[in-house]
C-alpha positions in Angstrom: 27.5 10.1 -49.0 25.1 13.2 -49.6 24.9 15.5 -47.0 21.6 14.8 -44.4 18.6 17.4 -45.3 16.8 18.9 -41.7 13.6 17.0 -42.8 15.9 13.4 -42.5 17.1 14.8 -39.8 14.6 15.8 -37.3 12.6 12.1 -38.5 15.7 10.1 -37.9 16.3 12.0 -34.2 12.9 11.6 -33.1 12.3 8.0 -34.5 15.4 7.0 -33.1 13.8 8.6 -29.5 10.9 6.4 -30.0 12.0 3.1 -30.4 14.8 3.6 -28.1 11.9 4.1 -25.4 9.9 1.3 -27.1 12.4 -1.1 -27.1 13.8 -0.3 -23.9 10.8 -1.5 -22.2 10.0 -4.6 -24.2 13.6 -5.7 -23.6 12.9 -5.4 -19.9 10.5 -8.0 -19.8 13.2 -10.9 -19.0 13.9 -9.1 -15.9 10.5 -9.7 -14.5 10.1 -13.5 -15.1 11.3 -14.8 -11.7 9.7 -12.1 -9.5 6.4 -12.3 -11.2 6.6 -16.3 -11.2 7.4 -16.0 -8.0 5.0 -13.8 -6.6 1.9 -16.1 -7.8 3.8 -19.6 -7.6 3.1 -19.7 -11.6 4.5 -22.5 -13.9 7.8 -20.2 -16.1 5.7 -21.1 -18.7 2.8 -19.1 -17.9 4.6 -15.3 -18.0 6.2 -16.8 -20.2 3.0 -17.2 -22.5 2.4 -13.9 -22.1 5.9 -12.1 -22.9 4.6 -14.9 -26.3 1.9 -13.5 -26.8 3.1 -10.1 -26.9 5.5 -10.7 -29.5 2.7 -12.7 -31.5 0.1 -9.7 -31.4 3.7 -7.3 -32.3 3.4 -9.3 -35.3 0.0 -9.2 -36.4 -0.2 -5.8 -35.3 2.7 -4.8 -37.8 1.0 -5.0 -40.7 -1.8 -2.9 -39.6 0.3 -0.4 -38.2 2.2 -0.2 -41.2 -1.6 -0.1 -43.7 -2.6 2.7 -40.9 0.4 5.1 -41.4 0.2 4.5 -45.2 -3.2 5.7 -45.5 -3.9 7.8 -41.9 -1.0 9.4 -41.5 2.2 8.4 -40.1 2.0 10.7 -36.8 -1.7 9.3 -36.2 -0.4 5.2 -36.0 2.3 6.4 -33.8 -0.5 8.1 -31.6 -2.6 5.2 -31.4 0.8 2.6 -30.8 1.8 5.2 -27.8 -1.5 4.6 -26.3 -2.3 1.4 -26.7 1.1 0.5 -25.3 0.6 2.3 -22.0 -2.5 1.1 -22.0 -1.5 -2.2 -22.0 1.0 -1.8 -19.9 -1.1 0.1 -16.6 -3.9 -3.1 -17.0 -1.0 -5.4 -16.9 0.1 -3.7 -13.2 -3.4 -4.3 -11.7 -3.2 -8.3 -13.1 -3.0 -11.1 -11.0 -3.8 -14.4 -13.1 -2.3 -15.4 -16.0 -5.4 -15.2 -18.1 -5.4 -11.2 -17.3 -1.6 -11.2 -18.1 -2.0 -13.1 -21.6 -5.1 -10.7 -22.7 -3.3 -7.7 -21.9 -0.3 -8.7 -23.6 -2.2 -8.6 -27.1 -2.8 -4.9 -25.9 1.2 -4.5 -25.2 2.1 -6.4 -28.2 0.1 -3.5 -30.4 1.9 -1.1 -29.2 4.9 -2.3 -29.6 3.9 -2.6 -33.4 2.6 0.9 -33.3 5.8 2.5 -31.8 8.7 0.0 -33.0 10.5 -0.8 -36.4 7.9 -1.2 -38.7 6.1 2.0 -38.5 9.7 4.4 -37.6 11.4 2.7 -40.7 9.2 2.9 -42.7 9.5 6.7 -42.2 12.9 7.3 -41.8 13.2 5.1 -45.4 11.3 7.5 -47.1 12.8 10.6 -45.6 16.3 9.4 -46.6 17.8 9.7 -50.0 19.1 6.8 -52.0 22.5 7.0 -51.2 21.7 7.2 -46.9 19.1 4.9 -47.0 20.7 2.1 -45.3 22.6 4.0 -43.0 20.0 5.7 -41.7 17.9 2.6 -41.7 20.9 1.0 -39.7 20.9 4.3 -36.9 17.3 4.2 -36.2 17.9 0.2 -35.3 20.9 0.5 -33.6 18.7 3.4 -31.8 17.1 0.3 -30.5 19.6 -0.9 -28.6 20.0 2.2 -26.5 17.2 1.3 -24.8 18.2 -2.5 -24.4 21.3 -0.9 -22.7 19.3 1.0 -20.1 16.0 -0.8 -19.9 16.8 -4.4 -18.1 19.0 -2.9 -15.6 17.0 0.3 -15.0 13.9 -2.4 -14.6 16.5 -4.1 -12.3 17.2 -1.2 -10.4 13.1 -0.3 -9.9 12.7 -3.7 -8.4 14.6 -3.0 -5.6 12.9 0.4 -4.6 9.5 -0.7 -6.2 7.4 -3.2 -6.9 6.6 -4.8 -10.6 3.3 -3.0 -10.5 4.7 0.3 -10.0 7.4 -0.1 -12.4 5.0 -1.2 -15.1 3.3 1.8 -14.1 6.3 4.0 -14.9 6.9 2.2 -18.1 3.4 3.4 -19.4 3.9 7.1 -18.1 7.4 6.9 -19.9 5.5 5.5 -23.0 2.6 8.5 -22.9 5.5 11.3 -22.3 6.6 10.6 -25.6 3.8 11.9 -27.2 5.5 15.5 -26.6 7.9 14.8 -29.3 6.0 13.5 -31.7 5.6 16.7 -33.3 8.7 17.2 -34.2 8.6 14.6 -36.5 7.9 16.4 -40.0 6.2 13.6 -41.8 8.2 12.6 -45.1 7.6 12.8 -48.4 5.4 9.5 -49.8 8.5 8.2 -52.0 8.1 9.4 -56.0 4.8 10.0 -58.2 5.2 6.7 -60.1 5.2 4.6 -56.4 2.3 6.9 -55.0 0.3 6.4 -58.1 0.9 2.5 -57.9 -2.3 0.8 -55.6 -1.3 -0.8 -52.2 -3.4 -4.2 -53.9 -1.1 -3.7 -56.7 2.5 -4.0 -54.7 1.3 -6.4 -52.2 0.3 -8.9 -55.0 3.3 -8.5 -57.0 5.2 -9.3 -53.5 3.5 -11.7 -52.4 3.9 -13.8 -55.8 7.9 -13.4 -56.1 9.9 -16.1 -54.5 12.1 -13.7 -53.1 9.5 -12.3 -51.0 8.7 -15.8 -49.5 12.4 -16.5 -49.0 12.8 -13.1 -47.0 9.6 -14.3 -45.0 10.6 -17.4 -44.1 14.1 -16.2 -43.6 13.3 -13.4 -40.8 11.6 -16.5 -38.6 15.1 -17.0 -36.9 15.5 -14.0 -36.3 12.6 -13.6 -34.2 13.4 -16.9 -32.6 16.5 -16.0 -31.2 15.8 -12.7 -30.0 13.0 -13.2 -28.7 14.6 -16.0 -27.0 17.2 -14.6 -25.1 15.5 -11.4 -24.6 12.7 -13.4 -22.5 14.8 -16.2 -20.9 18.8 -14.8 -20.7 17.9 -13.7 -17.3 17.0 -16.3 -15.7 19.1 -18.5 -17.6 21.9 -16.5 -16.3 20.5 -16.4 -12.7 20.1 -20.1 -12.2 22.8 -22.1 -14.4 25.6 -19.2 -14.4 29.1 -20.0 -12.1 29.6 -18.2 -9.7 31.3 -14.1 -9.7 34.0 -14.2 -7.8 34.3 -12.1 -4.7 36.4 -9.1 -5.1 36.9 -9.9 -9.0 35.9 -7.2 -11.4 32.8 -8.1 -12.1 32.0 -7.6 -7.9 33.9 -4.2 -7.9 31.9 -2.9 -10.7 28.2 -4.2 -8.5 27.3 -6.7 -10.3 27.5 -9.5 -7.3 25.0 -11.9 -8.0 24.2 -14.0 -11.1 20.6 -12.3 -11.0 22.2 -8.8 -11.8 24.7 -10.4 -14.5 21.8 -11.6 -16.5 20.3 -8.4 -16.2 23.6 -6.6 -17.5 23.9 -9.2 -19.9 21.2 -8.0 -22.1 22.6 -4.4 -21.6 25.8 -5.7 -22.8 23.8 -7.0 -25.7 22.4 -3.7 -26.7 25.7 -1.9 -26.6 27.3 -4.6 -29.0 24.1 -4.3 -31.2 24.5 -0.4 -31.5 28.2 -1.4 -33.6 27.2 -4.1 -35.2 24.3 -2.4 -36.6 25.7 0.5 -37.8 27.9 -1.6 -39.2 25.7 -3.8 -41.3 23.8 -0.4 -42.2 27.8 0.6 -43.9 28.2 -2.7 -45.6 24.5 -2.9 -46.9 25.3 0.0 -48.5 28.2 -1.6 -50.4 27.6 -5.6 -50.7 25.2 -7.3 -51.6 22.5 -7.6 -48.4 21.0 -11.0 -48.9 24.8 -12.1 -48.6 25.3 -9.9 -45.6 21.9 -11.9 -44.3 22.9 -15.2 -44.5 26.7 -14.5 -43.0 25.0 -12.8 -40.1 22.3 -16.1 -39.3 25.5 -18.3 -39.8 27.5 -16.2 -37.4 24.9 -16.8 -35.1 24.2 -20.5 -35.2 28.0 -20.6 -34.5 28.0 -18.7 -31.3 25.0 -20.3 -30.0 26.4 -23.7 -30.6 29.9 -23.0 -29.0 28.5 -21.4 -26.1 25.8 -24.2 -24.9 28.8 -26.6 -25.6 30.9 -24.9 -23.0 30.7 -24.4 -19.4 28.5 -21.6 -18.3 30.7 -18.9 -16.4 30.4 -15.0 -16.3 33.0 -14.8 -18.6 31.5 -17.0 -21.4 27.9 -14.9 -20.9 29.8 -11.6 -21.2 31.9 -13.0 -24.5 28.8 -14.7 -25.8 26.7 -11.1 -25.0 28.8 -8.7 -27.0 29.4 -11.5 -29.9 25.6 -12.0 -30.2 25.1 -8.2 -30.1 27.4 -7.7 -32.8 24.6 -9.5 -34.9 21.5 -8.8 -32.6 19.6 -6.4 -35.1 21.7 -6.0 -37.7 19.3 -7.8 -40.1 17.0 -5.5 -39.4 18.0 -2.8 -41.7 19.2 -5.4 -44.0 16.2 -7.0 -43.9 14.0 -3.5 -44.4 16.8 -2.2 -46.6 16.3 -5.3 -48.9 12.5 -4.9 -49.1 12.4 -1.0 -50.0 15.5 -1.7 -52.6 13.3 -4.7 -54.2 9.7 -3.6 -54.1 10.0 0.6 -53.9 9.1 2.9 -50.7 5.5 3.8 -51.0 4.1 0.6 -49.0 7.1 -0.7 -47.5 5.8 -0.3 -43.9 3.2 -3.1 -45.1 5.6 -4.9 -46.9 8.1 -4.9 -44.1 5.3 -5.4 -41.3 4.0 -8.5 -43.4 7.7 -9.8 -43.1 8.0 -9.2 -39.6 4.9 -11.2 -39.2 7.3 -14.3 -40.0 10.2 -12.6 -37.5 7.1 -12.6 -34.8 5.8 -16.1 -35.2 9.5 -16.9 -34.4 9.5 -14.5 -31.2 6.4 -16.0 -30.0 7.5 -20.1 -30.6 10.8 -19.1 -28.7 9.4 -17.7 -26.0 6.6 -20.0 -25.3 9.0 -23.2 -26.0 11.4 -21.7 -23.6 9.0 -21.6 -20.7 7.1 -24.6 -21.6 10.3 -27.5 -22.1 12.2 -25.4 -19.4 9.1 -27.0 -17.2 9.2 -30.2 -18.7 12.8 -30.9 -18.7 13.9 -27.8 -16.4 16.3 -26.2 -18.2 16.7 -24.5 -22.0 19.4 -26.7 -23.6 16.8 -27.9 -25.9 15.3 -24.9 -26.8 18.9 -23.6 -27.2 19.6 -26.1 -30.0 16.5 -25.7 -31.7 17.7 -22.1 -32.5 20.9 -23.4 -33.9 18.3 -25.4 -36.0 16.5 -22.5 -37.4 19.8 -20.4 -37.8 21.3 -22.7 -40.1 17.5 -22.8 -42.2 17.7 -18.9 -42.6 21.4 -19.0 -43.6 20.3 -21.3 -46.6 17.3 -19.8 -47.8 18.2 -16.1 -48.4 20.8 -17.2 -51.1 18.2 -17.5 -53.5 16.8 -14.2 -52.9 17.2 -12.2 -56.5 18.2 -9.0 -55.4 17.0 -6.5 -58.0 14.1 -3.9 -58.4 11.1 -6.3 -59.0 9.8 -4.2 -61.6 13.1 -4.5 -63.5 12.5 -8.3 -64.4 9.7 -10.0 -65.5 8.0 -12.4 -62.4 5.5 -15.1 -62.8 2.0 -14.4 -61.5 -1.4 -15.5 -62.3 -2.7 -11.9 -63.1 0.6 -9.1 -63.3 3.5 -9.3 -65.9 5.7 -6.5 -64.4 7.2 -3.3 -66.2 10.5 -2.4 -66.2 11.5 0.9 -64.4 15.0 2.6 -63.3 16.9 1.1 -59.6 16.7 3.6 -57.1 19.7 5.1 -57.2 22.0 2.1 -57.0 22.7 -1.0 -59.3 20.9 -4.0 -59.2 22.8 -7.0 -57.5 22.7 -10.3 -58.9 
């Protein structure tokens, strides 16, 4: 591996900053399901709308985001993401209907967008060489997960000093402090001449008329399912159909007593699996071929999810089931991004990507929404459980057809573009 130049550097430290901050307070959300259902008497379907609707306006949002920093500036989406996210989040502190909470969460939701993966890989991509690429793609995910580990239990730990409002209020001032690091982020090179030159019309059409592309879409749905998912419901899950912790076991001497804190720490435990596994599928994408890696990683999942809804629920099978899911949480992520940049070049692969993570978003939101709305109808999530099996096993079968080579080094049916051949970048093509 080629040694790391500042510029990389001082992008991947500050991206991976942001989005651990980012994603540290979107991972929170779980935690506030019961108290804010609670508070209001609402239906768990109607927060849970709104943590939906967050991830659905994430997804549209992504896209934009990613055409804003291509043409604006990278520094000026991130602006706009920062403030749109606090924002969001200081209206959502002074709601109290669930209409207020599902308009604000479109607000939320494009921050998210303007502060998370699409925009930050997109620029750490570009500031990476050939050979780093998917590590460092792989770091500023796992980055991620840093804030998974602190933000449910610190949200947690501000519900019993605070209020939700105030600690939706310290969310946004977290999310406006980080505007004092942004400028350290050297903005990156736009990828090579030849990509620059080439029209964002140009790429998206090509993309958007390969199979590939389609298969990667519809692939990344799961993804967004499951996460989504647990990330919402775990929680509660956890709080209402966990075992008891047993007094005086370890789990009790560490202060985790109740099932309500062991959900809490079970998305931390989560994050802290993720950062490995990550990093991980960032060190194999760099020597296998990734749409392989992809479809190992959505059958691993379908396997844990099935074994552990077939098994009693005990702390000990949500701590085993926590770090195995982790293992896998986001490493698609810089699979997914690495497999997009390798296939279609760098200079509009925050667009590319964010179109992708459109399909990854549509997921979040049925996943979320479907777990609040049969957990009313048939109160509890064992069907929305197996429904994510479902959708695991459909993205395990549809990235083996992906055809991963630079698109421009085959010829691709399309109604108006007969591509041109031009070198890999840097690495040989799989087939």
């Amino acid at each position: 591996m080629t040694k790391s130049t500042p510029l990389m550097t001082s992008v991947l430290i500050v991206g991976c900053i942001i989005t651990s901050v980012s994603f540290g307070i979107r991972a929170s959300f779980g935690v506030f399901q019961i108290p804010i259902s609670e508070e209001f008497g609402w239906l768990r379907v109607e927060f849970s709308l709104a943590i939906a609707i967050q991830n659905l306006a994430w997804g549209i949002g992504q896209p934009i985001f990613g055409a804003i920093a291509e043409k604006m500036g990278d520094r000026r989406a991130i602006i706009m993401g920062m403030l749109i996210y606090a924002l969001g989040m200081m209206l959502t502190a002074q709601s109290t209907t669930p209409f207020e909470h599902w308009a604000y969460a479109w607000l939320v939701g494009f921050g998210i967008a303007g502060t998370g993966f699409g925009v930050i890989l997109a620029v750490v991509g570009r500031a990476s060489s050939d050979e780093n690429r998917s590590m460092s793609l792989a770091i500023a995910s796992a980055a991620g997960s840093i804030g998974q580990i602190v933000g449910p239990p610190g949200a947690e730990y501000l519900l019993s000093l605070v209020n939700w409002q105030v600690t939706f209020l310290i969310f946004a001032g977290l999310m406006i402090a980080m505007l004092a690091i942004l400028p350290f982020m050297h903005v990156a090179p736009m990828a090579s001449k030849s990509e620059i030159e080439k029209s964002m019309r140009h790429i998206l059409v090509k993309a958007f008329c390969d199979p590939s592309y389609t298969f990667i879409f519809l692939g990344f749905f799961s993804c967004g399912y499951q996460i989504a998912f647990i990330t919402a419901h775990f929680p509660a899950f956890v709080a209402e159909l966990c075992g008891p912790i047993a007094p005086g076991g370890f789990l009790d001497t560490i202060g985790i007593s109740s099932t309500t804190a062991l959900g809490a720490w079970a998305v931390s435990v989560i994050g802290l699996a993720n950062i490995a596994g990550t990093l991980l599928a960032g060190w194999l994408g760099q020597r296998f071929t990734k749409k392989y890696l992809l479809a190992g990683i959505y059958a691993a999942r379908t396997l844990i999810a099935t074994v552990f809804i077939l098994m009693p629920i005990t702390p000990t099978s949500v701590l085993i089931f926590s770090a195995a899911m982790g293992m896998l949480w986001l490493a698609t992520i810089p699979l997914t991004s690495g497999l997009i940049a390798y296939i279609y070049g760098l200079r509009y692969m925050g667009t590319l990507y964010g179109f992708v993570f459109l399909s990854h978003q549509l997921g979040s939101f049925l996943g979320v929404w479907l777990g609040g709305e049969l957990y009313d109808l048939y109160s509890g999530y064992t069907l929305v459980w197996w429904v994510g099996v479902g959708v695991g096993a459909f993205s395990t079968l549809i990235h083996l057809p992906i055809r991963e080579r630079p698109l421009t080094a085959t010829t691709v049916w399309s109604p108006v573009i007969r591509t041109e051949s031009r070198p890999a970048l840097g690495v040989r093509a799989h087939r």
